[in-house]
C-alpha positions in Angstrom: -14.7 -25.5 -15.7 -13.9 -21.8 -14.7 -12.1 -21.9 -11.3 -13.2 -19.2 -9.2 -11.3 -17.8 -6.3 -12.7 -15.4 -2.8 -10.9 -13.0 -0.8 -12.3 -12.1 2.7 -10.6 -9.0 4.2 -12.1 -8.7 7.7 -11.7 -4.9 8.9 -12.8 -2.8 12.1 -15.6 -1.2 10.4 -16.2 -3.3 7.4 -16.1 -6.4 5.9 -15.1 -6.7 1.9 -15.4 -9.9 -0.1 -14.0 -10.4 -3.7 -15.2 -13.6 -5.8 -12.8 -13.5 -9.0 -12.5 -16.1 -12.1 -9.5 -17.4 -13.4 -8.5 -15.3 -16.2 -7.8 -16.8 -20.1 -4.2 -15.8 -20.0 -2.2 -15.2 -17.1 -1.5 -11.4 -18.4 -5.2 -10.2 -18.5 -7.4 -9.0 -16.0 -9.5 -11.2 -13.2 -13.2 -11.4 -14.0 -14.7 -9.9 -11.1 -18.0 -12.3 -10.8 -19.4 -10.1 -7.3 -18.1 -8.2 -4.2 -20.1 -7.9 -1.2 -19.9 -5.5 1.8 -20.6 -5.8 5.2 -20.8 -3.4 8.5 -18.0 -5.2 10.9 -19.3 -5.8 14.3 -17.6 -7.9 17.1 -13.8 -5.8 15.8 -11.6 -3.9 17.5 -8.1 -2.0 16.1 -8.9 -5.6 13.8 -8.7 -8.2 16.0 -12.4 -10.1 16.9 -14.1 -9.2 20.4 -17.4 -10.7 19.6 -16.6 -13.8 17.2 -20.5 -14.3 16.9 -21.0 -10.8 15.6 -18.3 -11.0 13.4 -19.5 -14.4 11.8 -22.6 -12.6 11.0 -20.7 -9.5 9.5 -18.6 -12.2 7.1 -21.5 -14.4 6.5 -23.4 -11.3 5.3 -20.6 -10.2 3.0 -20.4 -13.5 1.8 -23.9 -13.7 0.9 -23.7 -10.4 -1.1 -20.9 -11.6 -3.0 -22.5 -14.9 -3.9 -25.7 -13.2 -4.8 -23.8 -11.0 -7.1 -21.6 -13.9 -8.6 -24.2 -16.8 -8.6 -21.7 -18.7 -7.4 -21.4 -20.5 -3.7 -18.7 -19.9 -1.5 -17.3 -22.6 0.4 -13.7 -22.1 0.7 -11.5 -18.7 0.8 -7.9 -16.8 1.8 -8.5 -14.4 4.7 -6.6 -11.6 5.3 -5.0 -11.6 8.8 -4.2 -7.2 10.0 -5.1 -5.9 13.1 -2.4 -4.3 15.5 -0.8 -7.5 17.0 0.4 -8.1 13.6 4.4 -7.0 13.2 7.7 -7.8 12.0 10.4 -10.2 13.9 13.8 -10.3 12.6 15.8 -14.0 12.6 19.3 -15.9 11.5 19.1 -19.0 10.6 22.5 -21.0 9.8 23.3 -24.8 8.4 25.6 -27.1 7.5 25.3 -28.1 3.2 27.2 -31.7 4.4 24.0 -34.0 4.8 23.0 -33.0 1.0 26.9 -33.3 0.1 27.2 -29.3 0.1 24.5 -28.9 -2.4 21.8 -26.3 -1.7 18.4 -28.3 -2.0 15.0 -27.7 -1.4 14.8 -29.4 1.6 17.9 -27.7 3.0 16.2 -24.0 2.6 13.0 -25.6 4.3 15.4 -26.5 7.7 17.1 -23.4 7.1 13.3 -21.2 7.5 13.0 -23.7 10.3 15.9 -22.4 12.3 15.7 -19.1 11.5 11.9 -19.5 13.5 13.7 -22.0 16.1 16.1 -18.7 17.0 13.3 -16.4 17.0 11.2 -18.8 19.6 12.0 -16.3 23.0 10.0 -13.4 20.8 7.2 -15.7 19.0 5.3 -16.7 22.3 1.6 -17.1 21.9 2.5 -15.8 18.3 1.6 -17.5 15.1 3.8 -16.7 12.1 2.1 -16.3 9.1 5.3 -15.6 6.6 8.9 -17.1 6.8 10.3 -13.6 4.3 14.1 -14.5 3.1 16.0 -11.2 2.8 19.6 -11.9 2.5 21.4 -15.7 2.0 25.0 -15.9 2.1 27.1 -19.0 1.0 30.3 -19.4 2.9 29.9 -16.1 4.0 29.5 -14.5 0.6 25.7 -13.1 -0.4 23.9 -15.1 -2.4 22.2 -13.1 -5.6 18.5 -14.1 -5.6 18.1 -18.1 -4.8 20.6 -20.4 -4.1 18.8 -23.6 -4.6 21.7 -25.7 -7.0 24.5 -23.7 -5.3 27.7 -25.8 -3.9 29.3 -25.2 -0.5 29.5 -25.9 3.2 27.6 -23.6 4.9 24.8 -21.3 4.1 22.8 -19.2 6.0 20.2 -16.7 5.6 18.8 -13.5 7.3 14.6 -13.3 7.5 11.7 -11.3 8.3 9.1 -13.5 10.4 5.7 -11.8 9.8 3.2 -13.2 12.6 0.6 -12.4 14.7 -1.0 -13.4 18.3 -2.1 -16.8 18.0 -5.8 -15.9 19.8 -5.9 -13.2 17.2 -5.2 -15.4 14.6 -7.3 -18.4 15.6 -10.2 -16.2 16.3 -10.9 -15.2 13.3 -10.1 -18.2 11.3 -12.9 -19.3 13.8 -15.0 -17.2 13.2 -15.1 -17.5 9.0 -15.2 -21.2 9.2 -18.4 -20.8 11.5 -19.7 -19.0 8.4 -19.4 -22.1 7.4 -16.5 -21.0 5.0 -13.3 -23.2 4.5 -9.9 -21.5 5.1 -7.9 -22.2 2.5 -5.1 -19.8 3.5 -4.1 -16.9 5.3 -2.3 -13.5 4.4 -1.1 -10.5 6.2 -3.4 -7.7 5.0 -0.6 -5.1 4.2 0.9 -8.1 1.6 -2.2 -9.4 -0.3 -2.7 -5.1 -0.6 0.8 -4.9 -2.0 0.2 -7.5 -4.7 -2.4 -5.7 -7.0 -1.7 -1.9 -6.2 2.5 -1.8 -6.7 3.9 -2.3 -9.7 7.7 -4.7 -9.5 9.5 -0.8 -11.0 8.0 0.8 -7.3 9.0 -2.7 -5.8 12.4 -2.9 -6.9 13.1 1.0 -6.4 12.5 1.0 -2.8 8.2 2.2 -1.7 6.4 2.0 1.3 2.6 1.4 1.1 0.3 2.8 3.6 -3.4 1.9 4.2 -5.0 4.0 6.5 -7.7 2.5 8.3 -11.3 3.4 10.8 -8.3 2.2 13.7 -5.1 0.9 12.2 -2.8 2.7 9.8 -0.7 -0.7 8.2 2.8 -0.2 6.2 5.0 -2.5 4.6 8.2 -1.5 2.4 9.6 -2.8 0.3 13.2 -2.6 -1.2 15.2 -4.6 -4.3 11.7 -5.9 -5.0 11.8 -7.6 -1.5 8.8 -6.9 1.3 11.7 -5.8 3.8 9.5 -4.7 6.6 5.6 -4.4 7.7 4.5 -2.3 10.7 0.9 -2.0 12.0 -0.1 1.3 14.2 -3.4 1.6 16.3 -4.3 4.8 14.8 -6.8 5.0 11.8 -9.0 7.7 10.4 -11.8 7.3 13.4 -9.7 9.0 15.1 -9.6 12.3 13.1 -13.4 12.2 13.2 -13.3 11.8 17.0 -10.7 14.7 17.1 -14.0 16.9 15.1 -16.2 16.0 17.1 -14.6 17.1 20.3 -13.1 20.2 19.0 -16.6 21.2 17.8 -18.8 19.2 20.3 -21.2 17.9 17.5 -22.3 14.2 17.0 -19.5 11.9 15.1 -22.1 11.4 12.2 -21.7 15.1 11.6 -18.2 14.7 12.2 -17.7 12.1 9.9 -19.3 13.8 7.1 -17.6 17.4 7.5 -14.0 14.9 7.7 -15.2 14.2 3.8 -16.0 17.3 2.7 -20.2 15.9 2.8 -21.4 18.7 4.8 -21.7 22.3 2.7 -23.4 25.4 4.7 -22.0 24.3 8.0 -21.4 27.0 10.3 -18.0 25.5 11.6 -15.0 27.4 10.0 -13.2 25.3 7.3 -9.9 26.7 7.7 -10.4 25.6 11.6 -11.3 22.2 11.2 -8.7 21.8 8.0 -6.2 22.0 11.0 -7.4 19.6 13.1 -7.5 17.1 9.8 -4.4 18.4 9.5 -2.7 17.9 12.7 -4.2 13.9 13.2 -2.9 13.5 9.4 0.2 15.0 10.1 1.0 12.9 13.1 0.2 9.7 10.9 3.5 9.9 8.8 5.4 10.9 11.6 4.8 7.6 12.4 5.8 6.3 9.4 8.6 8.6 9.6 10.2 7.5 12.5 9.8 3.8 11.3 11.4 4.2 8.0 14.4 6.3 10.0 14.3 2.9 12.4 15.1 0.5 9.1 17.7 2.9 7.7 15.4 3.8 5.1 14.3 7.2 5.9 14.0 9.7 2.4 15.8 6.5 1.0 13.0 5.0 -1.0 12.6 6.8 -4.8 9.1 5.3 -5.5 7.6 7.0 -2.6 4.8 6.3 -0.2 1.6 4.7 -1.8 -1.4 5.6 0.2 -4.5 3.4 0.2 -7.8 2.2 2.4 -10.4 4.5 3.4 -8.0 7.4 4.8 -7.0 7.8 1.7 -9.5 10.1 0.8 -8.9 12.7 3.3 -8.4 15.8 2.6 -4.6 16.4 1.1 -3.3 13.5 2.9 -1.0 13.0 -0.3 0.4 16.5 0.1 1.0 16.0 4.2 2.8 12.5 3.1 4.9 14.3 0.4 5.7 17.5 3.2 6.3 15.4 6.5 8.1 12.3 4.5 10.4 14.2 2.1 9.4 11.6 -0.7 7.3 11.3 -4.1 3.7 10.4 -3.0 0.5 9.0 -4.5 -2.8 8.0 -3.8 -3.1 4.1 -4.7 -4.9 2.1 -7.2 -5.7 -1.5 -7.8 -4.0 -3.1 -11.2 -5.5 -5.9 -13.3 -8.7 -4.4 -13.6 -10.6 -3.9 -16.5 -11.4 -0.5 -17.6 -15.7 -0.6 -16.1 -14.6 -1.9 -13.1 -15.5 -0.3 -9.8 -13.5 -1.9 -7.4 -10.9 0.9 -5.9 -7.9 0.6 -3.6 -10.6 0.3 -0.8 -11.1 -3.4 -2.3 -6.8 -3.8 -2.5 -6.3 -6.7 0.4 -9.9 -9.0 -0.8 -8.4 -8.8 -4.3 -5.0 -9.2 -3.7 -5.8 -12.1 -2.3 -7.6 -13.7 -5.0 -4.4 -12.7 -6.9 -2.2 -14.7 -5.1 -4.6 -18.1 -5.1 -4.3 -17.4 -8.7 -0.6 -17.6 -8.8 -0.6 -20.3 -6.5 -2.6 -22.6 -9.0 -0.6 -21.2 -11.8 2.8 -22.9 -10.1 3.9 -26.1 -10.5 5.1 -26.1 -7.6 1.8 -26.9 -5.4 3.4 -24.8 -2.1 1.4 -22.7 -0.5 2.8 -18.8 0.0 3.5 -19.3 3.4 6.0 -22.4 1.8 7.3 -20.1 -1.1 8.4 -17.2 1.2 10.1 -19.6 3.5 12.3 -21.0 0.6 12.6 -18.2 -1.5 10.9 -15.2 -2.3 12.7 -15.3 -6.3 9.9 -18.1 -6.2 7.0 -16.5 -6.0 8.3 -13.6 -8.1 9.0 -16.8 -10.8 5.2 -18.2 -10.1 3.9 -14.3 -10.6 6.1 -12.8 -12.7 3.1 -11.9 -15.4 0.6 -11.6 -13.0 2.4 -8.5 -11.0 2.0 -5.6 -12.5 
């Protein structure tokens, strides 16, 4: 029997649902079976307001994506964003003599414990969703990729906690299951995105990926294939259309459409409101500026920014990126699809995540991801080394 996998990414102003088969060979494309698409109500900068609403937006999503498929949903990975998702930095040190100075499994799983245990003072009412390893040492000598097998006395390990407010988090795991939907795993958005629209050449280079959304504008970067840091802004591509409509005191339908380019004989002068898009655009990367500069990695990463989500389609926003950012830049798009597929970047995080539950059934090793990154990222890379692109 064909196993079948769903991805729910629950955003501010919509909600996308991917249902994907299991592909013959681990090389080839997902079949796409249906996607479904909701309006979001009961969101705000991501996080639920109205957990009701919300269950209705994912339950209508759902429903699409079922119809489409002909399949029943009853269990899924959600995609966890919003703005109280960000990046916590941890140590974690231990003695190799309880497992006679041999690095085990079970030694890296207590080492990702007390890298978290160090962390505690900046995790309260936090949930971490992903223990991220990004330097071991051995003795005080760095450890090239994992050290599982290694010999010593001491090893320790430096990591990047990715979590979120627990009320945030428990919210809207409440609210899917009320959609009578099973959980089967959570992601942060800005990662399930990264797995199906970078390639391991951008990865290992050194990229940032940017998905601009209606309120939030998400990054993460990566380095020596690693996700090295993730950052979440509440500003999105609403508020360019808000900027519109008070600059030209017209309704934000209006502005909406002149923000696309929808609205032809309009008496509002282009060049004028290209400098409003402009500006709001403008201010985005310096954003994203100022965080790379932050993490040493300013005009440091060859393989660029990536842009994706619905800002991506504004007007020159690649060209702004390229002019404020100093660094090659490109509009995203989703790998692994086949050629009559119409799923875009848009689709990036419900996909990505139906990736990943793919790679996790391909591994023998039965961990979950949260599991994997603890212990090693080299392991999932191992688990998805033909499913990346």
């Amino acid at each position: 029997m064909q196993k079948i996998y769903t991805g729910i990414d629950i955003g501010t102003y919509h909600v996308k649902v991917v249902i994907a088969a299991a592909p013959a060979q681990p090389d080839v494309p997902m079949q796409i079976l249906g996607t479904g698409t909701a309006s979001s109500k009961g969101m705000r900068h991501g996080y639920i307001i109205d957990q009701d609403e919300a269950t209705r937006s994912i339950r209508e999503a759902v429903g699409r994506a079922s119809a489409a498929a002909k399949v029943q949903v009853k269990s899924a990975r959600v995609a966890v964003g919003g703005v109280s998702l960000d990046e916590i930095r941890s140590t974690g040190e231990i003695s190799l003599a309880p497992s006679g100075g041999i690095v085990t499994e079970t030694i890296l799983s207590k080492l990702k414990n007390e890298s978290e245990k160090r962390a505690s003072a900046k995790l309260a009412n936090r949930t971490v969703i992903h223990v991220i390893p990004l330097e071991y040492r051995l003795d005080g000598t760095k450890v090239l990729g994992n050290p599982e097998g290694l010999q010593g006395t001491k090893l320790s390990v430096d990591t990047l906690l990715i979590a979120t407010l627990t009320q945030h988090h428990d919210d809207l795991i409440s609210a899917v299951e009320k959609a009578n939907i099973e959980v089967e795993d959570v992601m942060a958005s800005p990662l399930a995105a990264s797995l199906v629209t970078l390639t391991k050449g951008q990865k290992t280079a050194g990229v940032v990926l940017a998905n601009i959304g209606a309120e939030t504008l998400s990054i993460i970067v990566f380095d020596n294939d690693i996700p090295i840091s993730l950052k979440m802004f509440p500003i999105g591509s609403s508020d360019i259309t808000n900027s519109i409509a008070l600059s030209f005191q017209i309704p934000l339908s209006e502005a909406e459409s002149l923000k696309r380019g929808g609205v032809t004989g309009s008496d509002i002068p282009q060049k004028k409101m290209e400098a409003i898009v402009t500006a709001r655009v403008k201010e985005m990367f310096a954003l994203i500026d100022a965080h790379l500069k932050s993490i040493g990695r300013q005009r440091l990463l060859p393989a660029g920014i990536v842009i994706t989500g619905g800002g991506s389609g504004i007007m020159n926003a690649n060209d702004i990126a390229r002019v404020v950012l100093k660094l090659p830049s490109q509009i995203g798009s989703v790998g692994f699809m086949t050629r009559t597929s119409s799923v875009d970047a848009t689709w990036a995080v419900a996909y990505g995540l139906c990736r990943w539950a793919y790679a996790q059934d391909s591994s023998d090793t039965g961990h979950s991801l949260s599991e994997v990154l603890g212990n090693a990222w080299d392991s999932f890379k191992q688990i998805g080394r033909s499913l990346l692109p």
